[in-house]
C-alpha positions in Angstrom: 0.0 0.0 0.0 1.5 3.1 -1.1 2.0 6.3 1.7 0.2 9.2 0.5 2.1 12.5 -0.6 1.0 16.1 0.2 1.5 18.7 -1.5 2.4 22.2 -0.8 -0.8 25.1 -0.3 1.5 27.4 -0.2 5.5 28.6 0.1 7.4 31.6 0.8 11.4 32.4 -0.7 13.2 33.1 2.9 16.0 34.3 1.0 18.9 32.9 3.5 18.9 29.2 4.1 15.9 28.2 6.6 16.6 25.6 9.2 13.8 26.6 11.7 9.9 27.3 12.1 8.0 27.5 15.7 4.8 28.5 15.6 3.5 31.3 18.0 0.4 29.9 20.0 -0.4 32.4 22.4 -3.8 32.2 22.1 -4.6 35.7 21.9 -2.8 35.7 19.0 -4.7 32.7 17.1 -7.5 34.0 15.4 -9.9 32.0 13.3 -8.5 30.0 10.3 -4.7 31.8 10.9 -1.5 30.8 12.3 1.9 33.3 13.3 5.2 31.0 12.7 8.9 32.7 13.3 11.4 31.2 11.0 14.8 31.0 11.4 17.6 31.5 8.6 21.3 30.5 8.0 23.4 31.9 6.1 27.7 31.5 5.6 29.0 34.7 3.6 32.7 34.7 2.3 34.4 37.9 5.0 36.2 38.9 2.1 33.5 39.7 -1.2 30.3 39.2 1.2 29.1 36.6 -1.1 27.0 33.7 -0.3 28.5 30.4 0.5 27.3 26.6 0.7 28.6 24.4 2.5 27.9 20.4 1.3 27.1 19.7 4.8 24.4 22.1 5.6 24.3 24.0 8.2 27.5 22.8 10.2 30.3 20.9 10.3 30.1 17.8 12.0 32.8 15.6 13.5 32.9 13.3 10.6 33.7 16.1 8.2 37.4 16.7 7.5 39.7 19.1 9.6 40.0 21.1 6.3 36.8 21.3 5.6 35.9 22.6 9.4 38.3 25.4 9.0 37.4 27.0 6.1 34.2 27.0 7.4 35.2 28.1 10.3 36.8 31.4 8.2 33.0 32.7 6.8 31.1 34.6 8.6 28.1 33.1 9.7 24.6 35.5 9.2 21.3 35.3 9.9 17.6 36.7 9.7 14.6 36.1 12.1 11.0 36.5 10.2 7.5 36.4 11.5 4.7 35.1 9.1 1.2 35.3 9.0 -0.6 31.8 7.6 -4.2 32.2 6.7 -6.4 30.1 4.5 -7.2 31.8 1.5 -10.7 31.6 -0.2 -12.5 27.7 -0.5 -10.0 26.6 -3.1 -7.8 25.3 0.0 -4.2 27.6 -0.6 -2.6 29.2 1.9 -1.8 33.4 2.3 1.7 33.7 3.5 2.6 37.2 4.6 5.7 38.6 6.1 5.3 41.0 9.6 8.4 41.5 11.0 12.1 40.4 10.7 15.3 41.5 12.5 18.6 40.5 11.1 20.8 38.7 13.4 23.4 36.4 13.8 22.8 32.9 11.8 20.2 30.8 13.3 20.0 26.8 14.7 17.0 26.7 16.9 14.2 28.8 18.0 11.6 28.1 20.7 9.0 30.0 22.3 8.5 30.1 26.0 5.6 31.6 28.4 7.5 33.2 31.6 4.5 34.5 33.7 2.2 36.3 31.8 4.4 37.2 28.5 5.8 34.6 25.6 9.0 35.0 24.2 11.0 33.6 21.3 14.7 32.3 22.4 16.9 31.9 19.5 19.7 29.9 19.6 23.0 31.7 17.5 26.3 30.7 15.7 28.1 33.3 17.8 27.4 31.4 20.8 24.8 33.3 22.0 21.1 33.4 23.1 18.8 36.2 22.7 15.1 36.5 23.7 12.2 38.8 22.1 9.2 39.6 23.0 5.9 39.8 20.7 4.3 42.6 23.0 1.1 42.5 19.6 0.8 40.1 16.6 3.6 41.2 13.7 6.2 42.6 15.9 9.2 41.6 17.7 11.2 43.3 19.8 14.9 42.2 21.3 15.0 42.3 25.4 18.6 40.8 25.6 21.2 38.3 24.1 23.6 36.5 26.7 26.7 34.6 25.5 27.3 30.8 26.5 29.9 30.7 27.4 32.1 33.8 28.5 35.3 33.5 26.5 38.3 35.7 26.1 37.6 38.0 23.2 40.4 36.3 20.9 38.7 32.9 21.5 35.8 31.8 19.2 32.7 30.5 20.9 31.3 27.3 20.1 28.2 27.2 18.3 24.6 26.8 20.3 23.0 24.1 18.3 19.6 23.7 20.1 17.7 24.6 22.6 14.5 23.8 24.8 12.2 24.7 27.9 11.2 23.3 31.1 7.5 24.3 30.6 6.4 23.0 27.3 4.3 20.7 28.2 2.9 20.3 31.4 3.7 23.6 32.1 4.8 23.3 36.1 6.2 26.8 36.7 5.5 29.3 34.4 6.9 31.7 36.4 10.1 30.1 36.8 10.8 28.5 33.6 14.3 26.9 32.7 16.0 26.9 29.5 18.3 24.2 28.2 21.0 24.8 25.4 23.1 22.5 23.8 26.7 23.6 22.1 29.3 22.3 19.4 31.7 21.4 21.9 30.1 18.6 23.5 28.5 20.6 26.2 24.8 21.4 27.7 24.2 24.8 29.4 20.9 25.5 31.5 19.5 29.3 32.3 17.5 30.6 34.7 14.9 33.4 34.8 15.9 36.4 37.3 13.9 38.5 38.8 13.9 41.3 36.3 13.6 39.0 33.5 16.8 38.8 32.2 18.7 35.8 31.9 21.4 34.0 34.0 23.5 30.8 33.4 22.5 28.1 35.8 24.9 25.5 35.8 26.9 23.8 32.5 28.6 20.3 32.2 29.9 18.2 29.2 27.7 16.1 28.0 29.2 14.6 24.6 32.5 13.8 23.2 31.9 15.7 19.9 28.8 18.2 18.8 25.8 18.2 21.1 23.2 18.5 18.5 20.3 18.3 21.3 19.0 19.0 24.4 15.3 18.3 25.6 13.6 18.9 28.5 11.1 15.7 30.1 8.1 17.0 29.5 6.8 15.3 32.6 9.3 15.9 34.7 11.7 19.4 34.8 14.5 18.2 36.4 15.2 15.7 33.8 17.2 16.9 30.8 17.7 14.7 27.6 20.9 15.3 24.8 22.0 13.8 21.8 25.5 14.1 20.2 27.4 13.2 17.4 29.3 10.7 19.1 25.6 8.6 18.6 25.2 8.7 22.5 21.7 9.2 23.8 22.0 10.5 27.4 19.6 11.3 30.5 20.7 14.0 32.9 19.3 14.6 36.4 19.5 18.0 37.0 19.9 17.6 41.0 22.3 15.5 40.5 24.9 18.0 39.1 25.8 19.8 42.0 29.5 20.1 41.4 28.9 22.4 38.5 26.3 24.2 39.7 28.1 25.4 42.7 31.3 26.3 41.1 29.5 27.8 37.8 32.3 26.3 35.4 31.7 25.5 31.9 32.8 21.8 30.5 32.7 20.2 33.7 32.0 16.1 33.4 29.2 14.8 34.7 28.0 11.3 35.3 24.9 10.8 33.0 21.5 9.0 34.6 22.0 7.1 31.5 23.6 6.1 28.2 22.2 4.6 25.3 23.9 3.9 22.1 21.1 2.4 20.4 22.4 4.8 17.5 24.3 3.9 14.6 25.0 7.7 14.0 24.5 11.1 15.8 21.1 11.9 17.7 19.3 14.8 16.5 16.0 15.4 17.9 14.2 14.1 20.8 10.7 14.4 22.2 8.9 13.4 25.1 5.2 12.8 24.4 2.7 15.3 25.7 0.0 13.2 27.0 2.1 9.8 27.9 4.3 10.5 30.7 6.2 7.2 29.9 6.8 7.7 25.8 9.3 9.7 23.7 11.2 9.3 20.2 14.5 9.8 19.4 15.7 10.7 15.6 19.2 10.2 13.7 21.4 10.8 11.3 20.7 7.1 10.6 18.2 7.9 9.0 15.9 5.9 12.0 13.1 7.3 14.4 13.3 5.0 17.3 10.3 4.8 20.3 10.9 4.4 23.9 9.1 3.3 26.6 11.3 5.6 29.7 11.1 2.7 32.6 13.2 0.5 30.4 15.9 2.5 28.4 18.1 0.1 27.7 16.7 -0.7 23.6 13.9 1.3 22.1 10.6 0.0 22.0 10.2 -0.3 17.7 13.0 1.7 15.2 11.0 3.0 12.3 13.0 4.4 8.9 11.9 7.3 7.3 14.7 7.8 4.8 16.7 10.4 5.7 18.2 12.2 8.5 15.8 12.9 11.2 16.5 16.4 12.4 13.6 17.6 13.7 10.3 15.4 15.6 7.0 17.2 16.7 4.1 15.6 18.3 0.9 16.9 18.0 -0.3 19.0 20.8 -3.9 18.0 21.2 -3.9 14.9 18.6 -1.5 13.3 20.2 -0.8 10.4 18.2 0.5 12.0 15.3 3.9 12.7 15.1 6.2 15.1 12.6 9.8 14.3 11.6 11.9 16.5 9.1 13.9 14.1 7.8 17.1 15.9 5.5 17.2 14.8 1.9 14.3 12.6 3.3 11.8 15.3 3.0 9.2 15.1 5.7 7.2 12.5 7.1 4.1 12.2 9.4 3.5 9.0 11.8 0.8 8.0 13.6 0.9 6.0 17.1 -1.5 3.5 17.4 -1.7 1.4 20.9 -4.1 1.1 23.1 -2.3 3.6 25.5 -4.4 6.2 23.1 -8.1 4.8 24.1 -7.0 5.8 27.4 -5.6 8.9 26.8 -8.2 10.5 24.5 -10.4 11.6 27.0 -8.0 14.3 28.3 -6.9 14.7 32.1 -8.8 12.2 33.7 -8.0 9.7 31.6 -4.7 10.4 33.0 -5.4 10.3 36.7 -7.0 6.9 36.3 -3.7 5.2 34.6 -2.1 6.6 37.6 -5.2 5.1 39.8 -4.8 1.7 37.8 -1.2 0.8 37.8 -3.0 -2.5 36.1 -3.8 -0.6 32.9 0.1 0.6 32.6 1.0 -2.2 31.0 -1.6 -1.3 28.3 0.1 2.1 27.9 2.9 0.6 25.8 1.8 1.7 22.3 1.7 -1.0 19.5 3.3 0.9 16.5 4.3 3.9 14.9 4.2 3.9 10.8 4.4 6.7 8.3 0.8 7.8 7.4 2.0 10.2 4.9 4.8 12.5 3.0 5.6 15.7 1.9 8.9 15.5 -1.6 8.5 19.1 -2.3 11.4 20.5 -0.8 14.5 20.4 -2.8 16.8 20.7 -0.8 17.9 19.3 3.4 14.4 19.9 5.6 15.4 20.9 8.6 12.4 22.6 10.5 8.8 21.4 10.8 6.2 22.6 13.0 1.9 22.0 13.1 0.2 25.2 12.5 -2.5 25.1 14.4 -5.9 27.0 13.7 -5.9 26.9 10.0 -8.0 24.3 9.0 -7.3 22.2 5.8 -7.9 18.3 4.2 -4.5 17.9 3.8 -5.0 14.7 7.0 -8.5 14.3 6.1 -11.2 16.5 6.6 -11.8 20.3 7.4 -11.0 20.4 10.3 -7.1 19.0 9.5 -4.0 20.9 10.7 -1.8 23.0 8.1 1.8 22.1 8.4 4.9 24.1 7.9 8.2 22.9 7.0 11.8 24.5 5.8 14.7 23.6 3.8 18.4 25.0 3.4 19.6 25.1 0.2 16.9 26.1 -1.3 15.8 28.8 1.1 11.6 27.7 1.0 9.5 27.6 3.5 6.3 25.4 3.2 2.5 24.8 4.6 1.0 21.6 3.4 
């Protein structure tokens, strides 16, 4: 039986090489049948004639590149943009409006995530220049900077490693919104976490090494905030206990080893992505550079749960918030994929909260929260390039998964500089 293959409602030139797209769900914000997204763009321009420059291996070198390679790399200067784009749906015939409201040039961009901190939401953009910034959408269309910090302090003649990803403590469950954490995750192997003062700004918590080469990822459990998640290029998957890394967070020093909670090397090349499920306390996905997204069950981490190929690099994995058995991956040359969970974990969870408490009331029906199987349910070729970003847009409505009442998605590739909504 053959996967079926969407195809794009709309798409947008980004002009610099996209690698990111978040979508902005304040709800405020959401209005009927539209959907605000921040992209993230990457660009390497030769320091000498300002032109363009494309590297073959995307966005950055990785370990298994070649010294030489890595160094004239290394030599271009790495630029950026930030946009902010409206999605609506445009008229019955089903295409999607795409329209530009803001964008602030900046230093080149890996990740983006947005974060609620008390009241406000604010985008955090990971840099190339080793730093973090946050803005603030004080009304729909327009971003403002409130600071950029640099991870870590380095002597002015040393260059910072790159901050390849980033996440926060309250995506999910959402325990302390007025004390969120964020997590970062840097080219040398190591994670940093930041706290939230008083005044807003931002201040570095504690950092550790975490990874013998590039720490491509860091993740927050979405269950519990005191458990942090990475992926390197060294194909390690790694737990972290937060409260258990007491020697660097009393002396403050950067690259200090750590003892992980665990490691897996399930991997047969670096981890890129990781996600813990938003309605499952006890489920989360890994992806790879081997080309794999792999399903774990978190009280037995010693081999995932079913490995399932999707053809390309896995770079990126989203659930969906509300549907929560549907699952985005932005697979590289792959193009993107979407999978669907099926087990009878979801019978349970699909009536919301309670549904929850009584899994945690039944400890017999744990054992039916394993899910089954995850399989592609469909595909999206139309990028030409590596897909790096993905993310649902919520609140537009189309039949691209079946039905009106479907979710738009948006996806981004390098090369070719095109973001997408399918």
């Amino acid at each position: 039986m053959s996967i079926p293959k969407s195809k794009s409602l709309g798409r947008i030139d980004t002009d610099y090489s996209a690698c990111s797209v978040e979508l902005a769900s304040r709800q405020g914000w959401m209005k009927a049948n539209n959907a605000i997204l921040a992209c993230g763009t990457y660009q390497l321009l030769d320091p000498k004639t300002g032109e363009r420059v494309f590297p073959s291996s995307g966005m950055m070198t990785s370990s298994t590149e070649t010294a030489g390679d890595e160094e004239k790399d290394e030599a271009k200067k790495r630029v950026g943009r930030l946009y902010l784009y409206e999605v609506k749906r445009d008229g019955e015939a089903g295409e999607m409006d795409m329209s530009l409201l803001d964008h602030v040039d900046t230093p080149a961009i890996l990740d983006l995530k947005w974060i609620q901190h008390g009241t406000e939401n604010l985008l955090v953009q990971a840099a190339a220049d080793g730093t973090i910034s946050l803005y603030r959408m004080d009304e729909p269309g327009k971003l403002r900077s409130t600071g950029t910090y640099p991870c870590p302090d380095l002597p002015k003649d040393e260059t910072p490693p790159l901050i390849l990803s980033l996440d926060t403590s309250t995506r999910y469950t959402g325990l302390d919104k007025n004390a969120p954490r964020i997590s970062t995750s840097q080219s040398d192997g190591c994670l940093t976490e930041w706290n939230f003062r008083e005044d807003g700004t931002l201040s570095r918590q504690m950092a550790w090494k975490a990874h013998d080469f590039e720490a491509w990822i860091t993740a927050y459990d979405g269950w519990n905030e005191h458990i942090i998640y990475s992926g390197g290029d060294d194909a390690c998957f790694r737990g972290w206990d937060r409260r258990m890394l007491g020697n660097c967070a009393e002396t403050g020093s950067d690259g200090i080893e750590q003892p992980a909670s665990f490691t897996n090397r399930s991997h047969d090349a670096g981890v890129c992505s990781i996600q813990t499920h938003p309605t499952n306390p006890h489920i989360l996905v890994t992806g790879s550079y081997d080309e794999y997204v792999r399903l774990w069950d978190k009280r037995s981490m010693r081999r995932p749960i079913q490995e399932v190929s999707v053809e390309g690099g896995v770079w990126r994995l989203k659930w969906h918030p509300h549907q929560s058995n549907l699952l985005l991956a932005a697979c590289m040359y792959g193009g993107c994929r979407v999978l669907s969970l099926d087990g009878k974990f979801m019978c349970v969870q699909c009536m919301g909260k309670r549904s929850l408490t009584l899994v945690y009331l039944l400890p017999n029906l744990l054992e039916q929260a394993t899910p089954s199987s995850l399989e592609v349910i469909r595909t999206f070729e139309e990028h030409e390039s590596m897909a790096y970003g993905i993310d649902w847009c919520l609140g537009v409505p189309s039949k691209s998964l079946g039905g009106e009442n479907g979710d738009v998605i948006a996806s981004c590739s390098f090369y070719d500089h095109i973001l997408h909504v399918w």
